[in-house]
C-alpha distance (Angstrom), angle and dihedral (degrees) to the residues before:
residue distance angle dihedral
X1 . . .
X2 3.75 . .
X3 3.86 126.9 .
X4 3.82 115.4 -114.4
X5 3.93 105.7 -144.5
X6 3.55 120.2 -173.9
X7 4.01 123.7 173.9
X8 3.87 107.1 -161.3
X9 3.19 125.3 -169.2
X10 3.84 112.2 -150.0
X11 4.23 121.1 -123.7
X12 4.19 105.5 -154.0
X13 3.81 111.8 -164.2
X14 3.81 116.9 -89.9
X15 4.01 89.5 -105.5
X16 3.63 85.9 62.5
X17 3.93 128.2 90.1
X18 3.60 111.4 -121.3
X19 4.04 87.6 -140.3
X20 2.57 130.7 110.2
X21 4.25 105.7 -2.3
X22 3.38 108.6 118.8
X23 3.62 130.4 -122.2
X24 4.12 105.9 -108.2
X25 3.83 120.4 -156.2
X26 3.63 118.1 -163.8
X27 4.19 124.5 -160.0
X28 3.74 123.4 172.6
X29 3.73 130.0 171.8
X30 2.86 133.7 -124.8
X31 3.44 109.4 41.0
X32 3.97 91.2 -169.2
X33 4.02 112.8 53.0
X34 4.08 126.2 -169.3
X35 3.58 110.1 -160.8
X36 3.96 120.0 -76.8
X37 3.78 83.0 23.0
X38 3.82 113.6 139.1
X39 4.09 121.3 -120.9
X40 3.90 121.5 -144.1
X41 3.93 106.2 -151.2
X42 4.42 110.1 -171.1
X43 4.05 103.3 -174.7
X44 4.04 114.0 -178.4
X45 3.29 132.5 -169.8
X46 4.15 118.3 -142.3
X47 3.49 126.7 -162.6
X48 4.07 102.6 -152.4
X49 4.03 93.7 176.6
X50 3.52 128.2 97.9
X51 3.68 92.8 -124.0
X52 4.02 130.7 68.8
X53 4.04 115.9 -90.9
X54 4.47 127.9 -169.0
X55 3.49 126.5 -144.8
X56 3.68 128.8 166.7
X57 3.93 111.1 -61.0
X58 4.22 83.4 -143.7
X59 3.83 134.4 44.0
X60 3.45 115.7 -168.9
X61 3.83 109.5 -151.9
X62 4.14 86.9 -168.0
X63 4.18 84.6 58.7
X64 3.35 127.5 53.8
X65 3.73 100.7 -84.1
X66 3.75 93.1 93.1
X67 3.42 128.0 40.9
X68 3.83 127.6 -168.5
X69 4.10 134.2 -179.8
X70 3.48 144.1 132.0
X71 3.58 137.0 -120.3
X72 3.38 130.0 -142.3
X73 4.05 130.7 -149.2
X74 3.92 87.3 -96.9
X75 3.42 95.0 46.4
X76 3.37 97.9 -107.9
X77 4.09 112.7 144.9
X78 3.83 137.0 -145.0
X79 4.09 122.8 -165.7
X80 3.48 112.5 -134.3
X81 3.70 102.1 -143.8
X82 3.81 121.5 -150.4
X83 3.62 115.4 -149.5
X84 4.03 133.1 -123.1
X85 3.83 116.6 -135.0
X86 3.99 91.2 -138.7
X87 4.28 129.2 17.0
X88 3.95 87.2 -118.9
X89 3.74 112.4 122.8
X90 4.21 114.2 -151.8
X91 3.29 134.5 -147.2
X92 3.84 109.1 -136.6
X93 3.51 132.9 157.3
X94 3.92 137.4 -128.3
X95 3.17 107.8 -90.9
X96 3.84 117.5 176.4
X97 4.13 133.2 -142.0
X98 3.60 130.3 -171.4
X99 3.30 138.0 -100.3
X100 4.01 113.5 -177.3
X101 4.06 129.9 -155.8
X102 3.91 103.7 -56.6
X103 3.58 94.3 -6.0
X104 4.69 117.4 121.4
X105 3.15 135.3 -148.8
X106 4.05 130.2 -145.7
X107 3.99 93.6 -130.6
X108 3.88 83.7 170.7
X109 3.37 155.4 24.5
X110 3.63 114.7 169.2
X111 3.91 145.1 169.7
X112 3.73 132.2 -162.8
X113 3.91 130.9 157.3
X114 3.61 110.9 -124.6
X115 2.82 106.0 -115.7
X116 3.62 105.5 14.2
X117 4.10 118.3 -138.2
X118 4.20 96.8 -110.3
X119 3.92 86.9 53.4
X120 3.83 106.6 48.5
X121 3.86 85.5 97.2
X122 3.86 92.0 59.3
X123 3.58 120.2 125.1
X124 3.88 87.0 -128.0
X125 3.71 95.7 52.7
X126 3.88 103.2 29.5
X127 3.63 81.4 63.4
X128 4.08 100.3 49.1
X129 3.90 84.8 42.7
X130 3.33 95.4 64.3
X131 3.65 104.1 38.3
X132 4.05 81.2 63.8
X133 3.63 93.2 82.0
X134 4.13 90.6 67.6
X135 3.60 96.9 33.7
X136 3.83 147.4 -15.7
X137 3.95 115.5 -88.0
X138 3.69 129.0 -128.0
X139 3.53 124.1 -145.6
X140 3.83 134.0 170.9
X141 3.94 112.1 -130.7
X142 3.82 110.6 -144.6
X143 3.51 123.3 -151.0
X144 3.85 121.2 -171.1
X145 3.53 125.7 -178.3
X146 4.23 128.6 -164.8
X147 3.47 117.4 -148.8
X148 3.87 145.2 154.1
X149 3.33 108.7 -161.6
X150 4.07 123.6 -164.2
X151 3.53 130.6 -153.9
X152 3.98 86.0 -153.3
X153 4.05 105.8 35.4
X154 3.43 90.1 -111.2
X155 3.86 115.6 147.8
X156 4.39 103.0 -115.4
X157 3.67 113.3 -169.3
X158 3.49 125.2 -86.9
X159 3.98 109.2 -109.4
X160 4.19 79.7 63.1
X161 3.46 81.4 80.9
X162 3.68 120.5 129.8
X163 4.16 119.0 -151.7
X164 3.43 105.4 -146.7
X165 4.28 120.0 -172.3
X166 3.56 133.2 -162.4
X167 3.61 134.5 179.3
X168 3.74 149.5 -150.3
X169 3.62 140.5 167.0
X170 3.55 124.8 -96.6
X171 4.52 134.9 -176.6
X172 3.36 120.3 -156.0
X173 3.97 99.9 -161.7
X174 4.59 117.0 -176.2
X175 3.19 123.4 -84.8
X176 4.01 127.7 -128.2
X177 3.53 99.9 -77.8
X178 4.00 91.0 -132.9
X179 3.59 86.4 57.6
X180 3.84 99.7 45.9
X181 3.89 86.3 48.4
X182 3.66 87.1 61.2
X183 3.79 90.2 51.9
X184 3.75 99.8 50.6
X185 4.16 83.5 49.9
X186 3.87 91.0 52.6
X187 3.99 85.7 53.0
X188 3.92 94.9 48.2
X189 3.94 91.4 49.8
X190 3.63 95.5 33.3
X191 4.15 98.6 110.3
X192 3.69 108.2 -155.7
X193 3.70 128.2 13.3
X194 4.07 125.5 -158.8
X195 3.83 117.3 -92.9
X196 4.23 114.7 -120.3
X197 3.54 113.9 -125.6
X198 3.63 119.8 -176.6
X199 3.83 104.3 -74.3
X200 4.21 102.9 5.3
X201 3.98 141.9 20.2
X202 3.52 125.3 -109.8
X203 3.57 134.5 -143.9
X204 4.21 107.5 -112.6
X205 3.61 86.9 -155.8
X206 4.11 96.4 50.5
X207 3.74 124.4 -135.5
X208 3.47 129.7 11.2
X209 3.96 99.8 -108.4
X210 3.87 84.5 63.6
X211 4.01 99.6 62.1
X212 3.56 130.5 97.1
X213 3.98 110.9 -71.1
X214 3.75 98.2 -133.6
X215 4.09 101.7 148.4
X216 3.65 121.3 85.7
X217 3.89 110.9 -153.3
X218 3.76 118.9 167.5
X219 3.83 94.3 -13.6
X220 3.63 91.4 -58.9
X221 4.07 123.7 101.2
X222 4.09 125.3 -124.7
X223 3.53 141.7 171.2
X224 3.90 108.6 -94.5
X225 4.02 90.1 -134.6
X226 4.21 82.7 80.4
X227 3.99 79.4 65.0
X228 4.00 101.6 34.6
X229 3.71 128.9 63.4
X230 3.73 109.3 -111.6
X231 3.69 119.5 -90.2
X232 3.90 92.2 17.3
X233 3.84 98.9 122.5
X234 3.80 92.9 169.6
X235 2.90 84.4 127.9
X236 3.73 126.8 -5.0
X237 3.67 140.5 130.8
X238 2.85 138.4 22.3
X239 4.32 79.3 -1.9
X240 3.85 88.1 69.1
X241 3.76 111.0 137.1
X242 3.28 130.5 -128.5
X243 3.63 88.8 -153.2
X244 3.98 115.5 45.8
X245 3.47 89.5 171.9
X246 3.94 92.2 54.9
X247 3.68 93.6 53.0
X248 3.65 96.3 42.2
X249 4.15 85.3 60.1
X250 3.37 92.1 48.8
X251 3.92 94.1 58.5
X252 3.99 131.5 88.2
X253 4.21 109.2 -111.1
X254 4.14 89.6 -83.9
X255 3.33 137.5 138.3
X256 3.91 84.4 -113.4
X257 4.07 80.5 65.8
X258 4.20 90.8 41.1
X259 3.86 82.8 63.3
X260 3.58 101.3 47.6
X261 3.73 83.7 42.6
X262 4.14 89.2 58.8
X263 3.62 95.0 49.1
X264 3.81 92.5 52.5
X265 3.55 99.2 48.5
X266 3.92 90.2 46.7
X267 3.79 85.6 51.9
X268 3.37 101.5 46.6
X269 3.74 99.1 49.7
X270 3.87 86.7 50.6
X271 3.56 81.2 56.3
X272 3.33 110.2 42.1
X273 4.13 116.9 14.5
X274 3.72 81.8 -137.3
X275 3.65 104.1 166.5
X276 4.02 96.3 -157.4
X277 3.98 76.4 67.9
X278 3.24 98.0 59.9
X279 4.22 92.4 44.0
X280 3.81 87.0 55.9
X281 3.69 94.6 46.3
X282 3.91 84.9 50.0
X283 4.17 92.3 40.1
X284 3.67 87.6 48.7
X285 3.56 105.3 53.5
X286 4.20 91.3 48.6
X287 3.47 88.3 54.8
X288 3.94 91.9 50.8
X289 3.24 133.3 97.7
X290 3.52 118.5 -93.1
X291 3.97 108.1 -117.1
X292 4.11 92.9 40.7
X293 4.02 84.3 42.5
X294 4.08 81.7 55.8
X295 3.43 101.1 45.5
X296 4.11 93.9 41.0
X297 3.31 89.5 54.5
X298 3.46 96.7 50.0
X299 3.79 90.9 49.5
X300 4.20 85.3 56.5
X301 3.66 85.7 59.4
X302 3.60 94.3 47.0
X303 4.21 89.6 57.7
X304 3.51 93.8 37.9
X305 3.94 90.1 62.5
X306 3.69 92.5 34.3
X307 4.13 84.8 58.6
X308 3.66 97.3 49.0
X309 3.55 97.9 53.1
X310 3.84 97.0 39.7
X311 3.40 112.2 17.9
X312 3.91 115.3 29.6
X313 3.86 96.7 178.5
X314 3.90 85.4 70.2
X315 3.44 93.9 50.5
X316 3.80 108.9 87.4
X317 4.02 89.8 48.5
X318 3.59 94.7 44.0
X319 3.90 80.9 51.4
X320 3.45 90.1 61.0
X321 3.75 100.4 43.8
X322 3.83 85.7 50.2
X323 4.07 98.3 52.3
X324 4.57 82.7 46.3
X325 3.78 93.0 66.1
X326 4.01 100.1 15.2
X327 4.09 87.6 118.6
X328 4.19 95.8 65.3
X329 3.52 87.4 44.1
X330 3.56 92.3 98.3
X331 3.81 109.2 136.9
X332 4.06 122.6 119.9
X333 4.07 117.4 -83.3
X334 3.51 124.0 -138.2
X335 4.05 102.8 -127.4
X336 3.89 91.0 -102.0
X337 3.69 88.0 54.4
X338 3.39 89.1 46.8
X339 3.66 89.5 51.3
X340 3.53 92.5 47.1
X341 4.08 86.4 58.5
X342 3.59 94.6 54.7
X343 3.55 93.3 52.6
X344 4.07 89.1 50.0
X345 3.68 91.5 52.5
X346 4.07 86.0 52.3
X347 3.61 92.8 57.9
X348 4.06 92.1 52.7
């Protein structure tokens, strides 16, 4: 599949000051989507002045900092929601980094199926789904970003906030029907779905540590979601597989497939130690392309700190996964992630 790049350059009304917004790329891949498919979003920030400019140091894509939805050829739109890993709501302040003259900033890396498994009975998408069987769909994906930028990393009040859009195109082409058969069947016997608030999902069954333990690593049984990226119910309970490696095989070369493919490798070196695991992990990713390789290895982070606070047998191996792949990932830390690094690098 080919990588759509697009480098927008943002228009701000005439009542706004050019300084000190930003400049925001956007990247996804893959241009073409089957249904269930993941899609890898990259949005950077640029500072084209000659002088120093803030944003936030941390957009939330389950607030309201980043916005995502598609657009049909009728105009009719779909929010993509991203999901939260737990219904708690925090407090946190605005805290500001810096971007200098000509210097970016990885605002986002983000991954959602499209569509995702709760919302294939949607008006929206029961309707794109099955005008697929004449011919494939084209959508545009929006992606607005809320920001108030400082020229002094001062905190500014909220309703300063400027909504910025950009667009791109996006085709949504059928799926095999074997493998879309299999989808609607992991919907039907999926139990519980998340519930939508106004700008995320939320688990119904709460935190990870609290759902069914239904992968055996090293003799011991976890929750798969220390494995899967959260909110990627293709599958997920109680669909699990015994066999990654069988349903990978099964799949057509999608990004549907490049998440299965993930979770077994994480898995198996959890498993195993095998070090040919870890060289295909590493071959893998520099083969990649770039915005999936960013957002993959973002989600390794993600599961590596999720196992050290929760599950300290996965730590080590997670460890290792991590240090494989560190290099791509390149997307902005918040300063407790940053934090979090520094401490990681201590333990080497």
């Amino acid at each position: 599949m080919n990588m759509l790049l697009f480098l927008l350059s943002v228009m701000l009304p005439p009542s706004t000051p050019e300084f000190p917004y930003p400049e925001f790329i956007v990247k996804c891949h893959p241009e073409t989507v089957m249904s269930g498919d993941t899609l890898y979003i990259k949005i950077t920030a640029k500072n084209p002045y000659e002088k120093s400019i803030w944003i936030s140091d941390n957009f939330w894509p389950t607030d309201c900092d980043i916005q995502v939805h598609l657009r049909d050829s009728e105009n009719r739109e779909q929010p993509l929601l991203f999901e939260s890993p737990t219904s708690k709501v925090y407090d946190r302040g605005l805290w500001y980094a810096e971007i200098k003259p000509g210097d970016s900033r990885i605002i986002g890396a983000l991954a959602i199926n499209v569509p995702p498994l709760e919302d294939l009975k949607e008006p929206f998408w029961e309707k794109q789904l099955k005008s697929l069987s004449a011919k494939d769909e084209k959508f545009s994906l929006c992606v607005t970003v809320i920001t108030s930028p400082s020229t002094d990393g001062r905190s500014r009040f909220r309703n300063e906030d400027l909504p910025i859009t950009l667009e791109m195109p996006i085709t949504m082409k059928q799926r095999p029907e074997k493998e879309m058969t299999l989808i609607q069947k992991w919907r039907e016997t999926q139990p519980y779905f998340p519930k939508t608030e106004k700008y995320r999902k939320v688990a119904n069954t709460g935190t990870r540590q609290f759902m069914p333990q239904n992968t055996v690593v090293d003799g011991l049984k976890y929750s798969h979601w220390y494995f899967v990226r959260i909110g990627n119910r293709h599958p997920s309970e109680p669909n699990v597989p015994e066999t990654w490696q069988e349903l990978e095989d099964s799949l057509t070369p999608s990004t549907m497939r490049d998440e299965i493919r993930l979770t077994r490798i994480l898995i198996q070196y959890c498993d195993t130690g095998d070090e040919d695991v870890l060289k295909e992990l590493k071959e893998w990713f520099d083969s990649m392309n770039e915005v999936q390789r960013t957002c993959m290895a973002k989600s390794v982070f993600d599961r590596l700190r999720d196992c050290s606070n929760n599950q300290s047998a996965l730590f080590a191996p997670f460890r290792d996964l991590y240090r494989a792949i560190h290099k791509y990932d390149i997307a902005a830390k918040s300063g407790n992630e940053e934090e979090y690094l520094r401490l990681l690098r201590s333990l080497e």
